[in-house]
N, CA, C and O atoms as a printed pandas DataFrame, in Angstrom:
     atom_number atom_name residue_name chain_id  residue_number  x_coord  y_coord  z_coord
0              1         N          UNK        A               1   49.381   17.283  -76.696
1              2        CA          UNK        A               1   49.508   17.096  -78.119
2              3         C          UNK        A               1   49.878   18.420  -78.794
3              4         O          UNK        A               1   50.643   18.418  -79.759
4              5         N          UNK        A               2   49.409   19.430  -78.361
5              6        CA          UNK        A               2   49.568   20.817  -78.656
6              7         C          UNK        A               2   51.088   21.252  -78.517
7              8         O          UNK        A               2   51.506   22.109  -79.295
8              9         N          UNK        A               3   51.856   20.754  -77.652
9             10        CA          UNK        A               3   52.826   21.523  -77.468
10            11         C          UNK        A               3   53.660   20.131  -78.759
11            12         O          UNK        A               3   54.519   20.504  -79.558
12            13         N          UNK        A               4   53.301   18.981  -78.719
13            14        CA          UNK        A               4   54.202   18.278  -79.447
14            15         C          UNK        A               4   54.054   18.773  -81.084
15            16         O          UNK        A               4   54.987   18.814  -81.885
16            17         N          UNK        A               5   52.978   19.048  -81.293
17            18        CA          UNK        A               5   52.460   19.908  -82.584
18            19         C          UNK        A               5   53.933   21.293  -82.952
19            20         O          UNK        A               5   54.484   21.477  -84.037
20            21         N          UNK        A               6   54.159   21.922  -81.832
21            22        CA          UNK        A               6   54.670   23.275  -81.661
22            23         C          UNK        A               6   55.916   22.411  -81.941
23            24         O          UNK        A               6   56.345   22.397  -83.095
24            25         N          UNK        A               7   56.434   21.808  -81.143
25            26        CA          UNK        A               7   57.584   21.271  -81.224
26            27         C          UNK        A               7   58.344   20.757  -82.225
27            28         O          UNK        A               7   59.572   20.675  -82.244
28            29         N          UNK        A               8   57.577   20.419  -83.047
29            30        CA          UNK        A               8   57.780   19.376  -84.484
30            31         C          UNK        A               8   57.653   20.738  -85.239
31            32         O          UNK        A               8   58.633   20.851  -85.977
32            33         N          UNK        A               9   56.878   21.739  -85.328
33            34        CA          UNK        A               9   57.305   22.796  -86.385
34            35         C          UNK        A               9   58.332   23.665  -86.231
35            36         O          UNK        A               9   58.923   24.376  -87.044
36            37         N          UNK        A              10   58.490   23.456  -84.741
37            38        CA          UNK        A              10   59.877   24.697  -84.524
38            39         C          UNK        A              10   61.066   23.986  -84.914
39            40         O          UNK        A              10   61.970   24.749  -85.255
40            41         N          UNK        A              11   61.430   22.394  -84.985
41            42        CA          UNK        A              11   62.821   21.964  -85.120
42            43         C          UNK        A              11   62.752   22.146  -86.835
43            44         O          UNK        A              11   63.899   22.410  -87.194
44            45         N          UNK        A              12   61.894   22.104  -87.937
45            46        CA          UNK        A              12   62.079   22.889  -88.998
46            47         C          UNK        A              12   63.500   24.000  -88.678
47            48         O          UNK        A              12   64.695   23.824  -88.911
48            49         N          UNK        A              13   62.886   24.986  -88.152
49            50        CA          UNK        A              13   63.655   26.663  -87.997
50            51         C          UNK        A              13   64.733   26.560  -87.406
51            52         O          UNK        A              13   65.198   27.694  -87.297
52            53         N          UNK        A              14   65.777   25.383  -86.701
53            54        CA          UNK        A              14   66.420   25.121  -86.075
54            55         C          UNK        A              14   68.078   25.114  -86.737
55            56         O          UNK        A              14   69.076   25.798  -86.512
56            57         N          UNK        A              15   67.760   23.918  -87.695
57            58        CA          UNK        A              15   68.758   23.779  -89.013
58            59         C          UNK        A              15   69.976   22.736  -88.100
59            60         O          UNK        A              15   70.737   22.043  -88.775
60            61         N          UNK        A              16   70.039   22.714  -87.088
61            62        CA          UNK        A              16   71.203   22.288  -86.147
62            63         C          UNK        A              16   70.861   20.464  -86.107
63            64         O          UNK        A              16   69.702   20.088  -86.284
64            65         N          UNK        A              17   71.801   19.614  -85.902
65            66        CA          UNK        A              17   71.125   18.292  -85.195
66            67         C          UNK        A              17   71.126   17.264  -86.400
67            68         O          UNK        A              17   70.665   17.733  -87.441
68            69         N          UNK        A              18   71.471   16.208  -86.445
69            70        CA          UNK        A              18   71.369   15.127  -87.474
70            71         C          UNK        A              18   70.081   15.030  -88.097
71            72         O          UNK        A              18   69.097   15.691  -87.766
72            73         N          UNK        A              19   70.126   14.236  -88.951
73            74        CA          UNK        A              19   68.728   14.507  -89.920
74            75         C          UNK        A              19   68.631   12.675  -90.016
75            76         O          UNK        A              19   69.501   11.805  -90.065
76            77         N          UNK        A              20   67.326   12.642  -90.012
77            78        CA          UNK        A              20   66.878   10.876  -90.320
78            79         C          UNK        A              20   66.102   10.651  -91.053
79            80         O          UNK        A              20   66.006   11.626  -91.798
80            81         N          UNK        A              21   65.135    9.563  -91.441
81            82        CA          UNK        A              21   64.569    9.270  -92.511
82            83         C          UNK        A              21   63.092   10.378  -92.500
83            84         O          UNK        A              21   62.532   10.792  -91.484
84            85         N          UNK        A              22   62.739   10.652  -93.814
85            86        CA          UNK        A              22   62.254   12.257  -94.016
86            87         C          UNK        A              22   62.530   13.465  -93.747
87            88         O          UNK        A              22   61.895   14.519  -93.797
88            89         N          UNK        A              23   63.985   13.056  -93.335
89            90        CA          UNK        A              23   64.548   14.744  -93.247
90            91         C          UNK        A              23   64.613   14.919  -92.182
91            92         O          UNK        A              23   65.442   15.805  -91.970
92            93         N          UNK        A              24   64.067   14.460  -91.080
93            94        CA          UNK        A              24   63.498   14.947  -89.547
94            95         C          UNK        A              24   64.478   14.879  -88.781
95            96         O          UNK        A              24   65.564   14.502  -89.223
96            97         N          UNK        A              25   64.320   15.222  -87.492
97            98        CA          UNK        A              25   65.310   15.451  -86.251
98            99         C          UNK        A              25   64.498   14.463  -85.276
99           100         O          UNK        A              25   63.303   14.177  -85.343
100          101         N          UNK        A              26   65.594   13.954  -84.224
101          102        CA          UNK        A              26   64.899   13.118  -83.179
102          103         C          UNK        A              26   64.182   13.603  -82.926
103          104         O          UNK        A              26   63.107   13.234  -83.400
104          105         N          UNK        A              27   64.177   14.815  -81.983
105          106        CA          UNK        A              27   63.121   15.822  -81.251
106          107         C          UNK        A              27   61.961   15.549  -82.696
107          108         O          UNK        A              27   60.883   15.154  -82.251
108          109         N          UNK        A              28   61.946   15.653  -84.063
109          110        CA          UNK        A              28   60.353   15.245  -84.535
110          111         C          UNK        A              28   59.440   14.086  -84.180
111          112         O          UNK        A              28   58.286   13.846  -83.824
112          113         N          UNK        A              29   60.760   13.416  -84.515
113          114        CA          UNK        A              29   60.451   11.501  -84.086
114          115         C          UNK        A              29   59.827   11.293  -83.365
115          116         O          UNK        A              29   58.852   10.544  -83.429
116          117         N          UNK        A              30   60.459   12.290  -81.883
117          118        CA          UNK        A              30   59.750   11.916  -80.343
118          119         C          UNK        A              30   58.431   12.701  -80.466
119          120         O          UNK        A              30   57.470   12.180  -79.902
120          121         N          UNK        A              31   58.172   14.135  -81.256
121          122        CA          UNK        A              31   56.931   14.377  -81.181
122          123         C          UNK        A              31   56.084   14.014  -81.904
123          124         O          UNK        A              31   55.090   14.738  -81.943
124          125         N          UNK        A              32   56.090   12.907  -82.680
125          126        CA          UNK        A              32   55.772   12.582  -83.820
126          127         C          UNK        A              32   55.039   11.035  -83.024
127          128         O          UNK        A              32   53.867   10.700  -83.197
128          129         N          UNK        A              33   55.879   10.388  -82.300
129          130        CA          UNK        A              33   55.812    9.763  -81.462
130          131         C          UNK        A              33   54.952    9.776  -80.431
131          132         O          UNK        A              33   54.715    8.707  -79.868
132          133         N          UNK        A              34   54.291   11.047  -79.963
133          134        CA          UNK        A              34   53.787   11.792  -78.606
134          135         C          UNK        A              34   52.429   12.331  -79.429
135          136         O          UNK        A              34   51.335   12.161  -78.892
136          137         N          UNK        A              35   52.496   12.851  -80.476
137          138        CA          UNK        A              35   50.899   12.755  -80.807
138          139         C          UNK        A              35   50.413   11.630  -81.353
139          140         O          UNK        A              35   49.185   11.545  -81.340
140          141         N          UNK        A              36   51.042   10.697  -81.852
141          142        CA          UNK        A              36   49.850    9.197  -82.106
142          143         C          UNK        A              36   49.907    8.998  -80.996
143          144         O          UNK        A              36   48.756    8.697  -80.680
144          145         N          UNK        A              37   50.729    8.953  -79.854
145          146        CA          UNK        A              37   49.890    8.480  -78.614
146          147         C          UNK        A              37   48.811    9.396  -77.992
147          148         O          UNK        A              37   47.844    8.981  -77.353
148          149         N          UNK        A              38   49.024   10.383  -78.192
149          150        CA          UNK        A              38   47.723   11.288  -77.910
150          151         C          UNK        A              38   46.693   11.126  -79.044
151          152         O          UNK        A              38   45.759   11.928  -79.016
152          153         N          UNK        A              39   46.707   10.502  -79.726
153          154        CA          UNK        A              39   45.539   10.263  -81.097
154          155         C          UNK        A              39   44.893    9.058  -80.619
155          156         O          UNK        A              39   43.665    8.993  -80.686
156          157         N          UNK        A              40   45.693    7.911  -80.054
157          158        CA          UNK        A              40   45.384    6.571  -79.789
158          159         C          UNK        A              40   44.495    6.985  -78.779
159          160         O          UNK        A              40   43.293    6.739  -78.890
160          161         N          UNK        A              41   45.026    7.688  -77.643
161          162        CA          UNK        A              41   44.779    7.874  -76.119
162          163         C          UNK        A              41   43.236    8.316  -76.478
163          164         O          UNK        A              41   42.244    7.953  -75.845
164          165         N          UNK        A              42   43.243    9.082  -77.502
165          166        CA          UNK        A              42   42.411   10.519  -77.329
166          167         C          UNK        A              42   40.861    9.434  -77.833
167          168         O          UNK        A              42   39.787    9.615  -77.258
168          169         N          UNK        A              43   41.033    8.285  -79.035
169          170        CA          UNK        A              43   40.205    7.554  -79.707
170          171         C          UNK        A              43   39.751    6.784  -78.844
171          172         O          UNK        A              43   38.559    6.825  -78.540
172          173         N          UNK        A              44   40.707    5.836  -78.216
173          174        CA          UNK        A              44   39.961    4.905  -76.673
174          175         C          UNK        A              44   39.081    5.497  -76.075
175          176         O          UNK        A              44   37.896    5.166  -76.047
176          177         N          UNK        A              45   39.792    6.839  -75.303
177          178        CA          UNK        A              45   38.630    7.335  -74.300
178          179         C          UNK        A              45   37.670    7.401  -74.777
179          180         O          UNK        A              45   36.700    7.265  -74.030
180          181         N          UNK        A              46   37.352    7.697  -76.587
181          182        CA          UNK        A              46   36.228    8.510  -76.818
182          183         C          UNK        A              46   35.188    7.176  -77.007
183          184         O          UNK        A              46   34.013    7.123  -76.644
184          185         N          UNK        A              47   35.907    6.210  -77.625
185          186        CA          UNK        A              47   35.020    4.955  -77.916
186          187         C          UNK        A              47   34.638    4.404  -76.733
187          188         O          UNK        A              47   33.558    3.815  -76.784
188          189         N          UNK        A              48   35.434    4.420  -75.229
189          190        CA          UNK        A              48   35.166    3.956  -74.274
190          191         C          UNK        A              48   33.936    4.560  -73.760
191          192         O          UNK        A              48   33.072    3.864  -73.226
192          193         N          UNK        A              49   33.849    5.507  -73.865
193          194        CA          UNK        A              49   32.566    6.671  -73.274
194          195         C          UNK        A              49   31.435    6.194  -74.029
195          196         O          UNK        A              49   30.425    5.753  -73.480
196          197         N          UNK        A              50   31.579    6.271  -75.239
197          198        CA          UNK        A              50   30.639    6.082  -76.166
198          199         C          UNK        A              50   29.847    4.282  -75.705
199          200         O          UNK        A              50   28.684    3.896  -75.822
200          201         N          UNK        A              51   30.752    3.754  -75.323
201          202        CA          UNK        A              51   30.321    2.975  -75.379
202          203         C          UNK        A              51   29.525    2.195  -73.921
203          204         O          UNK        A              51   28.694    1.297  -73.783
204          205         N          UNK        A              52   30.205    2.989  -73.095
205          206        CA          UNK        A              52   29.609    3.557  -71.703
206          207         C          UNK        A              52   28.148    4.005  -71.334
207          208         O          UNK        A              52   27.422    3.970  -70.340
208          209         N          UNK        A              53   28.092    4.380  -72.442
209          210        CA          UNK        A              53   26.756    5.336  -72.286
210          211         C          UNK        A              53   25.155    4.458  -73.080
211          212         O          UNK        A              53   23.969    4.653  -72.815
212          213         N          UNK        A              54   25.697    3.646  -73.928
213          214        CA          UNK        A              54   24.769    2.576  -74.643
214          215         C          UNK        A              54   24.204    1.472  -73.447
215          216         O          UNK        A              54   23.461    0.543  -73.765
């Protein structure tokens, strides 16, 4: 998630590459894309554990 974080602020500084809805570049899309799945991923496990442990 960390590096998709990095990724999405560096295509800001880039200036190069088509632009889509909010301004963004694919490369945001896809990391944009890559941390809700690491948000989703990250919430399951935690509820799964949690709920593991009851």
């Amino acid at each position: 998630m960390l590096y998709s974080l990095g990724r999405f602020g560096l295509e800001f500084l880039r200036g190069d590459g088509a632009r889509y809805l909010f301004n963004w570049t694919s490369a945001q899309w896809s990391s944009m894309g890559m941390i809700v799945i690491a948000l989703v991923s990250a919430a399951v496990l935690t509820l799964s554990t949690r709920t593991a442990k009851n």
